[in-house]
N, C-alpha and C positions, 0 to 999 in steps of 0.2 A: 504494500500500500504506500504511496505517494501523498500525503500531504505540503502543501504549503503553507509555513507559517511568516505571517507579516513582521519585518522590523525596521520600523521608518525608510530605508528609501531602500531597502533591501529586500531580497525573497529566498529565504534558506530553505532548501529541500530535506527534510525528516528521509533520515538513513537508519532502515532495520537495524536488527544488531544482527545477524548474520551479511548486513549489507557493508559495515563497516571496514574498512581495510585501516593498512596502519600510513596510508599516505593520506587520510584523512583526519585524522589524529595528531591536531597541533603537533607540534613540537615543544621542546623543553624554555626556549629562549623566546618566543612569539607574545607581542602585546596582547592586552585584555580582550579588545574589539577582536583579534579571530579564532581566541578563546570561547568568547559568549558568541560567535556565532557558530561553533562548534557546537557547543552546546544546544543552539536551537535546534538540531538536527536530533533532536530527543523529545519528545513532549511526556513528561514526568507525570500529568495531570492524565491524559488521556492513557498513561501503561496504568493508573493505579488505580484510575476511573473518579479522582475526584482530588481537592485541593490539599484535604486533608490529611487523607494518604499518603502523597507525594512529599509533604511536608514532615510528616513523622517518619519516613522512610530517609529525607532529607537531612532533618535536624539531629537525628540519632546518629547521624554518619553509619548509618549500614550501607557495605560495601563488600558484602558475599557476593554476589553473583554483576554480573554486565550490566544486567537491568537497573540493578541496587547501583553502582558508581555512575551509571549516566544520569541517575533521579538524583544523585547530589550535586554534581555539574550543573545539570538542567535549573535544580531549584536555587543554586547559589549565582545562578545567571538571571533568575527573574527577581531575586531578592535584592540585586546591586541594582537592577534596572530602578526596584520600586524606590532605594532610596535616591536614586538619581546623581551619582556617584560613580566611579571605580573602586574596585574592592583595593583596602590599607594595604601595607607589606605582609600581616596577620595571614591575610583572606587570600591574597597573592600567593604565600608558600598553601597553605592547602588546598588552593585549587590548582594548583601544578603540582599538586599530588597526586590528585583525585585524576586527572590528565595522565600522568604516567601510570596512575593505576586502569585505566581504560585503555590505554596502549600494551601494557602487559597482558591483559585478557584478549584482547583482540590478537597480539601476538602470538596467543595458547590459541587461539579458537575457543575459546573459549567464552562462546555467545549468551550462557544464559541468564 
């Protein structure tokens, strides 16, 4: 399935997780902006069917399985969005965590 999700003058295409490859997976050294728009390429609301979910799945930093490290990505890209902001140096090292931990499972194949 193919969705498009809107972000101001941009159109990020939602990538499976078995669609994923590791040339789409930032890198270690790349700014916020194609960081968060990695991250659009996950809709955390629509895997877990609702705000709430995605957010206790978020907030908890669970990070078992593919699904679980891109719902943290995902929701720590709508949460810098909502404050309107870039995330601190704090927010910066663990979301290039969370990135290299999505690059390591994509690595394994490891989709679920």
């Amino acid at each position: 399935m193919m969705l498009l999700v809107r972000r101001e003058e941009a159109t990020v295409r939602e990538i499976a997780n078995q669609e994923v490859t590791l040339t789409d997976v930032p890198g270690p050294n790349v700014d916020w902006d194609t960081i968060a728009e990695f991250a659009l390429t996950f809709d955390g609301y629509n895997a877990w069917g609702s705000f709430e979910k995605c957010a206790e799945i978020a907030n908890a930093q669970r990070q078992e399985t593919l699904t679980q490290v891109r719902t943290c990505l995902f929701f720590e890209q709508r949460r810098w969005r909502h404050f309107g902001e870039e995330p601190d140096k704090d927010a910066m090292e663990y979301i290039r965590g969370v990135v290299e931990k999505i690059r390591s499972r994509v690595a394994a194949a490891d989709v679920g």
